[in-house]
C-alpha positions in Angstrom: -22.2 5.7 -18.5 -18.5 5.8 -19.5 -16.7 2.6 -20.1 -14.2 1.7 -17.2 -10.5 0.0 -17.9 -9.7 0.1 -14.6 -10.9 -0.3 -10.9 -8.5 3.0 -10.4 -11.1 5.2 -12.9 -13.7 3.5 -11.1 -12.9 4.6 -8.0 -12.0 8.0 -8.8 -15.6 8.4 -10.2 -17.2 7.2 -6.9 -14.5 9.5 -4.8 -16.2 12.4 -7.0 -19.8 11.1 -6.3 -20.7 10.2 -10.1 -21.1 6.8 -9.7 -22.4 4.0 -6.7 -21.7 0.4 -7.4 -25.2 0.2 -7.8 -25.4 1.9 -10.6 -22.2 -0.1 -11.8 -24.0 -3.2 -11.2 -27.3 -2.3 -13.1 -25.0 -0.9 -16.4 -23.2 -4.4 -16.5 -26.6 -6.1 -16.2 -28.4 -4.5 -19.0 -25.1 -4.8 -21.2 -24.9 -8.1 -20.2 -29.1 -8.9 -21.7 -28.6 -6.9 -24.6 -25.4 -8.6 -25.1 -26.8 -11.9 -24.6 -25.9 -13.3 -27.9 -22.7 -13.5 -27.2 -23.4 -16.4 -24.2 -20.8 -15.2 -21.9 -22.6 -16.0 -18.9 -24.5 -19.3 -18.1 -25.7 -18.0 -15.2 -26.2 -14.3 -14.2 -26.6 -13.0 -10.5 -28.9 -9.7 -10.7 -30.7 -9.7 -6.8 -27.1 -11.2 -5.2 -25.3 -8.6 -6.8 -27.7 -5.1 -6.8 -27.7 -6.4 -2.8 -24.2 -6.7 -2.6 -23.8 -3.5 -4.4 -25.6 -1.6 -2.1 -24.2 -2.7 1.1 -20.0 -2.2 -0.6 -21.9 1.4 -1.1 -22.4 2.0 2.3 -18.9 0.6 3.4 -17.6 2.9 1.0 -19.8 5.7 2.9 -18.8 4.4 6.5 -15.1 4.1 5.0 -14.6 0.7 5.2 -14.6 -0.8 2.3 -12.5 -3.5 1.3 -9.4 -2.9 -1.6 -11.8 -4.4 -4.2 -15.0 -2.1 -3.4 -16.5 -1.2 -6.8 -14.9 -4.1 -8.7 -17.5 -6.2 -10.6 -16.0 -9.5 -11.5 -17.5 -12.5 -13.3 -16.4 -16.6 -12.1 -15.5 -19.3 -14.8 -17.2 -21.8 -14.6 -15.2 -23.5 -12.8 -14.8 -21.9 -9.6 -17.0 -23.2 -6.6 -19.1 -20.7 -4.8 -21.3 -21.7 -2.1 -25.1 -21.7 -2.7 -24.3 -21.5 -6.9 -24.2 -24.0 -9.7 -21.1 -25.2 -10.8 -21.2 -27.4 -13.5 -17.6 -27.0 -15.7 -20.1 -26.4 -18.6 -20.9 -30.0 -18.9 -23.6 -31.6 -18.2 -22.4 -34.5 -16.0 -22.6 -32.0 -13.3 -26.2 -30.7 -14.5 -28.3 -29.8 -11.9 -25.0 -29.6 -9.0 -24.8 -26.8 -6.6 -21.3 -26.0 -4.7 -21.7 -26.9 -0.8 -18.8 -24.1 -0.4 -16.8 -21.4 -1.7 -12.9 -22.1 -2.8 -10.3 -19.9 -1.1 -9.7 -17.5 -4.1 -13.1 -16.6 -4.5 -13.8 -16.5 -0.3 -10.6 -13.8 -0.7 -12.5 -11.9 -3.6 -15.4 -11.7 -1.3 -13.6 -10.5 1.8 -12.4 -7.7 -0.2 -15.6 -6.4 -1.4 -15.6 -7.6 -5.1 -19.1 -8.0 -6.5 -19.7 -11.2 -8.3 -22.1 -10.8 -10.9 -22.0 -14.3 -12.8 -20.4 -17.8 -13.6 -19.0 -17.8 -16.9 -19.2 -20.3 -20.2 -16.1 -21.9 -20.7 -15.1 -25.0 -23.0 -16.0 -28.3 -21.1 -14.0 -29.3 -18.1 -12.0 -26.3 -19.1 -10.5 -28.4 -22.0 -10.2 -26.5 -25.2 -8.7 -23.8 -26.9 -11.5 -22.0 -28.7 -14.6 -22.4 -26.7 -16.4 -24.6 -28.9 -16.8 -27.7 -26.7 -19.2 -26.1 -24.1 -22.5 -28.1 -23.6 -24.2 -24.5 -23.9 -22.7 -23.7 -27.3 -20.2 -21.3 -28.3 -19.0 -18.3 -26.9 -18.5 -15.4 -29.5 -16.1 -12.8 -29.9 -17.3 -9.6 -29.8 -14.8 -8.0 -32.3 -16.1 -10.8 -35.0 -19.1 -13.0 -34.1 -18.0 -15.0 -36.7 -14.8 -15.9 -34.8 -14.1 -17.7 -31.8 -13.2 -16.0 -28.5 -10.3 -18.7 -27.2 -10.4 -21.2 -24.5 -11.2 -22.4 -22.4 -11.5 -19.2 -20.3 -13.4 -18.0 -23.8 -16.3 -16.4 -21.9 -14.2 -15.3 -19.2 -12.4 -13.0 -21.8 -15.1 -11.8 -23.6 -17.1 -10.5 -20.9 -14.1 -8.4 -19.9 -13.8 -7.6 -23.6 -17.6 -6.5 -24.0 -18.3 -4.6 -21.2 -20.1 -7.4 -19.1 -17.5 -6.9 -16.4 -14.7 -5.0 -15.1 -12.5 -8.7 -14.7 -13.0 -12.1 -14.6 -11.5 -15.0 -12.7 -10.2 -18.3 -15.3 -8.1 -20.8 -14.9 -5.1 -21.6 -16.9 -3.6 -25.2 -17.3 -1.9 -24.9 -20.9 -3.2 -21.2 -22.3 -6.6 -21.1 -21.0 -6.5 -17.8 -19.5 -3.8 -16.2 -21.9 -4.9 -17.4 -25.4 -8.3 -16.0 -24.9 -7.3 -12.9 -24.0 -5.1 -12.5 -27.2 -7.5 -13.1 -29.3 -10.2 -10.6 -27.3 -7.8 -7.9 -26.5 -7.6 -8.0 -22.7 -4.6 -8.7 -20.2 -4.0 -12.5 -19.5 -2.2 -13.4 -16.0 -1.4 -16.9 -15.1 0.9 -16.7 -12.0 3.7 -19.4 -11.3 2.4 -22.9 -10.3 0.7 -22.8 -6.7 1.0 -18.9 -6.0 -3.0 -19.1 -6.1 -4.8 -22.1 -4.0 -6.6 -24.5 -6.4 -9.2 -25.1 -3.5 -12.5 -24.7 -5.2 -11.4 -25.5 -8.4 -12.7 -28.0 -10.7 -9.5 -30.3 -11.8 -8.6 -31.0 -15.3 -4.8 -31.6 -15.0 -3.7 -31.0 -11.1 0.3 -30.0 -11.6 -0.5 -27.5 -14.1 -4.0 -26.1 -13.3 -3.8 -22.5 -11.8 -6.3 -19.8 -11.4 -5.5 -16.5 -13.4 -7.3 -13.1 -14.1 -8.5 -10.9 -17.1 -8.5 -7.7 -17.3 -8.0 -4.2 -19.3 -5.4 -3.5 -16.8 -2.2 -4.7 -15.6 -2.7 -3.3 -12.4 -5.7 -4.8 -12.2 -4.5 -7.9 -12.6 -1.7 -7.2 -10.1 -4.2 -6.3 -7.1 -6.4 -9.5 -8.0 -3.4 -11.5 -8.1 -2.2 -9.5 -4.5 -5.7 -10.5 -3.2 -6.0 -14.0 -4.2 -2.3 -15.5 -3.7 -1.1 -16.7 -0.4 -1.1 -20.0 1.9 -4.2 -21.9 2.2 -4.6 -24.3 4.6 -7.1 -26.1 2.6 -4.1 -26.7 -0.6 -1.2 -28.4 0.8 0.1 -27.6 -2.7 -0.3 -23.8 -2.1 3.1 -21.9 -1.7 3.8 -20.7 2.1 6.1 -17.4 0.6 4.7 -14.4 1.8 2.6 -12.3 -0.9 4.0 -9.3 -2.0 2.3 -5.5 -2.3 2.5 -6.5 -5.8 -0.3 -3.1 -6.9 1.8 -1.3 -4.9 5.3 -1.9 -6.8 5.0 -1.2 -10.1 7.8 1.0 -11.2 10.4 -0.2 -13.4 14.2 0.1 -12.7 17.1 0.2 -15.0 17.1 -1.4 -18.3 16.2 -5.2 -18.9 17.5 -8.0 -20.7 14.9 -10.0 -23.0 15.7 -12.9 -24.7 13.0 -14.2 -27.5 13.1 -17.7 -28.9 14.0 -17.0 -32.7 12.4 -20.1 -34.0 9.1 -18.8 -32.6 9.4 -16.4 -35.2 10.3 -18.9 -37.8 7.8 -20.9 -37.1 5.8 -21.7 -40.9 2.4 -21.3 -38.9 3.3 -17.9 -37.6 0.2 -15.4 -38.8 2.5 -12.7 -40.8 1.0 -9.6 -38.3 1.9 -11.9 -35.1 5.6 -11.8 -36.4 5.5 -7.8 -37.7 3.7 -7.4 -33.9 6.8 -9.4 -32.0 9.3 -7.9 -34.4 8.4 -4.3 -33.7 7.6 -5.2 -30.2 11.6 -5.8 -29.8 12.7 -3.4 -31.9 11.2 -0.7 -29.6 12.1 -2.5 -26.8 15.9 -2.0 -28.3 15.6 1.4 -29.1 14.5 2.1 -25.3 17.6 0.6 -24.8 16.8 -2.6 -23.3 19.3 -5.7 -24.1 17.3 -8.3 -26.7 18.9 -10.9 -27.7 17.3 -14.5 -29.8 17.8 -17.4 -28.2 17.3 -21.8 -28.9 14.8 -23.6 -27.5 15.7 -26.7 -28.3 12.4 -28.4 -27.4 9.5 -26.2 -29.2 7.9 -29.2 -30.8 8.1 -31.3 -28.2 5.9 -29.2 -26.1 2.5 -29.8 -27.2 3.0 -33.5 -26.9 4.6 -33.3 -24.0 1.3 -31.7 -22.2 -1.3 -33.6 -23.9 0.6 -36.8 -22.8 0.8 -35.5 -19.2 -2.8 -33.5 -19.3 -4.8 -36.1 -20.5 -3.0 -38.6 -18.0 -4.1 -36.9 -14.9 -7.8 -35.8 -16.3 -8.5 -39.1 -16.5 -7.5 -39.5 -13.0 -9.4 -36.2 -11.9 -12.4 -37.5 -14.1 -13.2 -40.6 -12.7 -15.3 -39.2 -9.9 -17.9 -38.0 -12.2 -19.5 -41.5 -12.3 -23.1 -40.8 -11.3 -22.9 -42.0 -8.3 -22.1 -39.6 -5.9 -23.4 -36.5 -7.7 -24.2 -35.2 -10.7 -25.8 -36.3 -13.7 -27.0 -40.3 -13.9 -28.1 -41.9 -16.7 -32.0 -42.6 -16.3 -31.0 -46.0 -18.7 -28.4 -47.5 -16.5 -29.8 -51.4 -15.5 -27.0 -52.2 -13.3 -23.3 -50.7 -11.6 -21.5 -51.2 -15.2 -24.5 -49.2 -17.3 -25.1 -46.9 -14.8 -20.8 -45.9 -14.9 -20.8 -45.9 -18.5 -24.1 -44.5 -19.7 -23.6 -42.2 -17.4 -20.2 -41.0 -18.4 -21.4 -41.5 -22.2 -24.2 -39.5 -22.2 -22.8 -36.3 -19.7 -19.3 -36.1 -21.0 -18.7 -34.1 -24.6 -16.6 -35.2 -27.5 -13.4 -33.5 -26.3 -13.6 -34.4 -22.9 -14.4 -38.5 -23.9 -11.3 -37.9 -26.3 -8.6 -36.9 -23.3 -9.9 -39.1 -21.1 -9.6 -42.2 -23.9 -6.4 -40.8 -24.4 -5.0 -40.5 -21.3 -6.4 -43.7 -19.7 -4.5 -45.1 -23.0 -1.1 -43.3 -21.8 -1.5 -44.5 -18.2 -2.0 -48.5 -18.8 0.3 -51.1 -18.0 1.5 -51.6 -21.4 2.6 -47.9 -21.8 3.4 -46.5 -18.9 6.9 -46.2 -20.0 6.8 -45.5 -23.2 4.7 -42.3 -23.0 4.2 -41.4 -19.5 7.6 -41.7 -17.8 8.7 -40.7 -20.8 6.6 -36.9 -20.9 7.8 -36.5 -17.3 11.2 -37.0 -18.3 11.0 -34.5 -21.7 8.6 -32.3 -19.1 11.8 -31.6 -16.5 14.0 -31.4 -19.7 11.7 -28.4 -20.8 11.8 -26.8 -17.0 15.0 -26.6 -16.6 16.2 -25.1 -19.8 13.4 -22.6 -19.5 15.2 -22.0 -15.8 18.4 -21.8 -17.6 17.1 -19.0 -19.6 15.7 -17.4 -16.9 18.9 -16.9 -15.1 20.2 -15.5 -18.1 17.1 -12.8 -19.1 15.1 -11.1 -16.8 11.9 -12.3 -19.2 11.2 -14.7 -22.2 9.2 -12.8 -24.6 6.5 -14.7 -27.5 3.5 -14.7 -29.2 0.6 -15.8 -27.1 -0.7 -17.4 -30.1 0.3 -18.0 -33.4 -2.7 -16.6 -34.9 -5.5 -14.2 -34.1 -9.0 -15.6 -33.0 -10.0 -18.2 -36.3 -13.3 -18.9 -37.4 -15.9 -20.9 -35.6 -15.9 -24.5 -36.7 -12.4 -23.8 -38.5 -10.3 -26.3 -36.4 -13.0 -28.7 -35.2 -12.8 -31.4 -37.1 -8.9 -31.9 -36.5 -7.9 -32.2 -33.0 -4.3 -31.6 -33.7 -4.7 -28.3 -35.3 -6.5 -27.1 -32.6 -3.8 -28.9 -30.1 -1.4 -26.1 -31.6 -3.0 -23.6 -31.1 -1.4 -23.9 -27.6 1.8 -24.4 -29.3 3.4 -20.6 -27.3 1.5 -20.7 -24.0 2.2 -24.6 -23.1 6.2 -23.9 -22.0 4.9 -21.4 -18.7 2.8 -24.6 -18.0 4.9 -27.0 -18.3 7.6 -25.2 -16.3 5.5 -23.3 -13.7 6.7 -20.3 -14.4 4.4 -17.1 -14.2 3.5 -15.1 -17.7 1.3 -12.8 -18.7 -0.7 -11.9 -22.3 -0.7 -8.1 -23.5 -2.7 -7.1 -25.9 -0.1 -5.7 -28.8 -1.7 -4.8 -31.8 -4.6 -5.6 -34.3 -4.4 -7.2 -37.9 -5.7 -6.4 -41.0 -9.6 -7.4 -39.7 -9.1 -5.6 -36.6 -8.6 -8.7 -34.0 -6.6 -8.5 -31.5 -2.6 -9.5 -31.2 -1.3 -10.9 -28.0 2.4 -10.5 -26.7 3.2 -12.9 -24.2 6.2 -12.4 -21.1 7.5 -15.0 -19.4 9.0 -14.6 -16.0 11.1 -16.4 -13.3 8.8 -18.4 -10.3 7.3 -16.7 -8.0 8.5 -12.7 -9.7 5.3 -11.7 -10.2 6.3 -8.3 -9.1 8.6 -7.8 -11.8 6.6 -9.3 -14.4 3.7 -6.8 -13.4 6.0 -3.7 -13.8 7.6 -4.4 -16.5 4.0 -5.4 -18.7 2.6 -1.8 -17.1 5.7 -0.3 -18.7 5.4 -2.1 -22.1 1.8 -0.9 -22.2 2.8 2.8 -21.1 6.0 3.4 -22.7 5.9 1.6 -25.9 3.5 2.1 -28.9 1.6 -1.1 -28.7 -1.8 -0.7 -28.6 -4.7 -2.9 -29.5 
């Protein structure tokens, strides 16, 4: 069986009678076994999904199919769906089973997407390499010796591998869009409450946003048209009516770019990130687009900035795992106080332990001020000049990373190091904004080089065209 980029070739191939979703289902299954070293999936759904297949076939027969008939997607896991486990890769939630199914995934559903299987991510979605899962790592498939991202890391490579056509992640600093640099896939995180957060697992609540991978932009644009929208369940969902966004995706007119020049400079920069950028914008000149560098005054005050305000509210969003009302407990606990802190001891992970010490430390009485306050203060700072620079440019354009995918075990023994790896996708976070990872290019080992776009809230649309034209128009290929 060919290898499908897109739901388009897939449904073009069923329109012609060479392929049921059936069949699609049982070709991601047996890559998904023999691929099984790789540990994309914790969990995989082969009855649930050869039944759904075969009743999205006969929709498609009656005509009736749904806009995502013959799409095969795979849940991080973090995403609740009723009558599944949903764990956060962690094993304070071993053994917990979803009593329903969160509004993006219901959405998926309703449009005939068949789920195939939840997905190994870093712990509580808290990590940038996939390393701090309780079920081990996650491997790239370009270089098993190399990690895949995070903490969407299985997520990408499942898309990257063949396991899937997409996969659903979540992005609170990178998580969607660093993994899919470094595994050669499209990365969307939308702008800040386009998508409901019902049914997802918290780590940091005013950045946390549900994203897609993909080959395909316009894949990503019909997932994103199918998920976003009011949701009565999310107060913090936007009301603003969700555009046709698959079906706009034509550019008009030349754009103006701006690129922040010390992201360019920056002494970690992998020298074939910088070559990818700097052809990337000399093409997009010679199509005659308006580029232009611009300051960012703030660039190393962003990864302190989120930690300080990440770690604060997972610590908040943490403290119902307790082993009380669900979940793992501690068989040692003697008493209330054991039972809370063995508990916590023994089902938490390293990293997670680490953010929540951190931001329980950043939230006490003593200082409050001095690092909270003070993050939300720098955070508005770093919103409203990315604003500013939105009302200028029609998009911000990066590296996703400053690197391509490292070696497992590299950056584990330093936090920080592995901190920075965030160090381009934090500012879309921190302001809300909507931005999207394209795979660019390859280095010298053949791994994959992200470009990143940045657009203004709640112009998904545009963002969408203008990345399907960057991939079409421009030689940039992975």
């Amino acid at each position: 069986m060919m290898r499908y980029r897109s739901l388009a070739a897939v449904r073009s191939d069923m329109a012609q009678g060479n392929i049921t979703c059936r069949a699609l289902v049982d070709y991601y299954l047996q890559n998904i076994r023999e691929k099984a070293h790789l540990n994309a999936f914790l969990e995989v759904f082969p009855e649930e999904a050869i039944a759904r297949a075969e009743a999205v076939d006969a929709k498609i027969q009656q005509g009736t199919a749904g806009k995502l008939a013959g799409m095969v997607i795979g849940l991080k896991d973090v995403l609740a769906y009723k009558g599944h486990k949903l764990q956060a890769s962690s094993q304070i939630l071993n053994g917990f089973t979803s009593i329903y199914t969160g509004t993006a995934v219901q959405r998926l559903l309703d449009e005939d997407a068949i789920i195939i299987g939840r997905q190994n991510c870093d712990e509580f979605a808290m990590g940038a390499s996939n390393e701090n899962s309780s079920f081990g790592n996650v491997l790239n498939a370009a270089d098993n010796t190399k990690v895949p991202g995070g903490s969407s890391g299985g997520s990408a490579v499942a898309v990257q591998a063949d396991l899937c056509l997409a996969s659903i992640g979540s992005d609170t600093g990178g998580s969607v869009r660093q993994p899919a640099a470094f595994c050669g896939v499209v990365g969307l995180k939308p702008t800040y409450s386009r998508i409901s957060r019902y049914g997802l697992i918290a780590y940091a609540s005013s950045f946390d946003q549900i994203g897609t991978l993909t080959h395909s932009v316009e894949d990503a644009a019909l997932l994103l048209e199918v998920m976003a929208g009011a949701d009565e369940f999310d107060s913090t969902a936007s009301q603003r009516e969700v555009p046709a966004y698959s079906q706009n995706l034509a550019v008009s007119g030349k754009k103006k770019i701006g690129y922040i020049k010390d992201t360019l400079e920056s002494p970690g920069l992998q020298p074939e990130v910088k070559a990818a950028m700097e052809n990337a914008i000399a093409q997009l000149k010679a199509e005659g687009h308006e580029v232009e560098a611009v300051d960012f005054p703030y660039l190393d005050y962003m990864v302190p900035t989120y930690y300080i305000l990440t770690t604060a509210e997972a610590s908040s969003n943490l403290s119902r795992f307790d082993g009380v009302k669900f979940g793992y407990r501690s068989p040692q606990a003697t008493d209330l106080n054991s039972l809370y802190k063995k508990s916590r001891a023994e089902g938490f992970g390293p990293e997670v332990q680490r953010r929540i010490m951190l931001g329980t430390f950043v939230l006490s009485a003593s200082y409050y001020d001095a690092y909270y306050t003070k993050g939300q203060k720098v955070r508005r700072l770093i919103k409203e000049k990315t604003e500013d620079l939105l009302k200028r440019f029609d998009f911000l354009i990066l590296p996703t990373a400053p690197t391509t995918a490292f070696n497992i075990g590299e950056n584990s023994a330093n936090p920080l190091a592995m901190y920075l790896a965030d160090i381009f996708t934090v500012q879309a976070s921190l302001a809300g904004v909507p931005a999207i990872s394209l795979p660019v290019a390859q280095d010298a080992n053949g791994l994959s080089i992200g470009l990143q776009l940045m657009g203004r809230s709640f112009e998904e649309q545009e963002l969408l065209a203008f990345s399907k034209y960057l991939t079409e128009n421009l030689n940039l290929t992975a």
